[in-house]
C-alpha positions as a LaTeX table, in Angstrom:
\begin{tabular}{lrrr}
\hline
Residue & $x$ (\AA) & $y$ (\AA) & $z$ (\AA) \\
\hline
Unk1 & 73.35 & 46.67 & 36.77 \\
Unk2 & 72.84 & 46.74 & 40.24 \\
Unk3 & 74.19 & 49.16 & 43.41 \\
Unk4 & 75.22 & 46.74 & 46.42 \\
Unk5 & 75.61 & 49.06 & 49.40 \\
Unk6 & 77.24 & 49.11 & 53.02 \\
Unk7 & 75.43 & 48.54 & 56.08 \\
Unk8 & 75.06 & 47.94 & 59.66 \\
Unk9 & 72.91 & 44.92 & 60.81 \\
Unk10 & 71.04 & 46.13 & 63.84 \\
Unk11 & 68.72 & 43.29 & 64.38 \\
Unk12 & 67.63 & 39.89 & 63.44 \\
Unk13 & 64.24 & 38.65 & 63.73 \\
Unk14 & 64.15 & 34.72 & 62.01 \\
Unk15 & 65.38 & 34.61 & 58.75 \\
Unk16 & 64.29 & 38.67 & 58.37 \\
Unk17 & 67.33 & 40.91 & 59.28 \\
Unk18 & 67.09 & 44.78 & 60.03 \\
Unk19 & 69.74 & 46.36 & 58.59 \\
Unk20 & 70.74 & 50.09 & 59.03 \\
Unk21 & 71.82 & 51.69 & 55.08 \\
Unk22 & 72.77 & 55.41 & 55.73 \\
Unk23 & 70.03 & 55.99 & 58.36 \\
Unk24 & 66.84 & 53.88 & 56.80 \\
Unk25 & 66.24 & 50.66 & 58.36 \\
Unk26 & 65.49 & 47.76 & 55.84 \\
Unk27 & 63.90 & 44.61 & 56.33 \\
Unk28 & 65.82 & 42.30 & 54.12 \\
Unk29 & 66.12 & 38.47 & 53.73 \\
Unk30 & 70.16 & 36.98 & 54.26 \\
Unk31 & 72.20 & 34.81 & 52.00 \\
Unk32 & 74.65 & 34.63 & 55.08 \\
Unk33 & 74.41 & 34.08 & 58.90 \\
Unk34 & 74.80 & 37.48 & 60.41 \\
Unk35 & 73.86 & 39.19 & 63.77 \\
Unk36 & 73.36 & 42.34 & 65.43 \\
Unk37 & 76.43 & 44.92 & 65.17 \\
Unk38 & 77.70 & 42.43 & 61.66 \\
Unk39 & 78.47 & 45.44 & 58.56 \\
Unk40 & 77.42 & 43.92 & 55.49 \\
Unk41 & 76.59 & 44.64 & 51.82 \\
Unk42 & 73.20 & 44.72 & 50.59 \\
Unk43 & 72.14 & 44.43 & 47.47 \\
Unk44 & 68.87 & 43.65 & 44.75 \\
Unk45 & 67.30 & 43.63 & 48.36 \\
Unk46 & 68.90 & 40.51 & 50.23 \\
Unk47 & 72.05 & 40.95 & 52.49 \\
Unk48 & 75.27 & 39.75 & 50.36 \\
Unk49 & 78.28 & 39.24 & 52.53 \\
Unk50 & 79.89 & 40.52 & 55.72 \\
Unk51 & 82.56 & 43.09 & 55.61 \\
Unk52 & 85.04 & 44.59 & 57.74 \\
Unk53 & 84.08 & 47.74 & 59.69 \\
Unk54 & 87.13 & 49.43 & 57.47 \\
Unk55 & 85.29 & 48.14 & 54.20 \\
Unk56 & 82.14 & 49.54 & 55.26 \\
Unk57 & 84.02 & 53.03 & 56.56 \\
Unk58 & 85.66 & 52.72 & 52.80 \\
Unk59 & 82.54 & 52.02 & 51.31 \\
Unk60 & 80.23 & 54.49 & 53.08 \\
Unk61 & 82.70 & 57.59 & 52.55 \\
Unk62 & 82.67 & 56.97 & 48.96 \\
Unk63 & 78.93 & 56.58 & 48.19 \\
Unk64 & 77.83 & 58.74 & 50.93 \\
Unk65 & 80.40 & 61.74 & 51.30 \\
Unk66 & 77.91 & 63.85 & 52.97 \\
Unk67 & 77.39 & 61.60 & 56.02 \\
Unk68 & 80.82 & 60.93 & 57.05 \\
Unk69 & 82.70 & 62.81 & 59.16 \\
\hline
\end{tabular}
């Protein structure tokens, strides 16, 4: 079983998007036409979807309670 987690894309270079996940940036490949400022779920290293930024608070508060405010 895999973990598919929230993140913040933060820049998109070709098909190669740089996505912020709790402070690491990650080089991924997209299954879905996103740009800079999209939240989306990552997952067995490729984006997944876009969210909503009140999924991604959701989601980020319960996988990373130590980083939210």
């Amino acid at each position: 079983m895999c973990l598919s987690v929230p993140g913040k894309v933060v820049g998109v270079e070709g098909k190669t998007v740089v996505v912020d996940v709790n402070g690491v940036p990650r080089r991924l490949e997209s299954m879905v036409d996103v740009g800079a400022g999209d939240f989306v779920v990552v997952g067995m290293g490729f984006v997944m979807k876009r969210i909503s930024e009140q999924d991604f608070d959701a989601l980020s508060s319960t996988l990373f309670p130590d980083q939210c405010l």
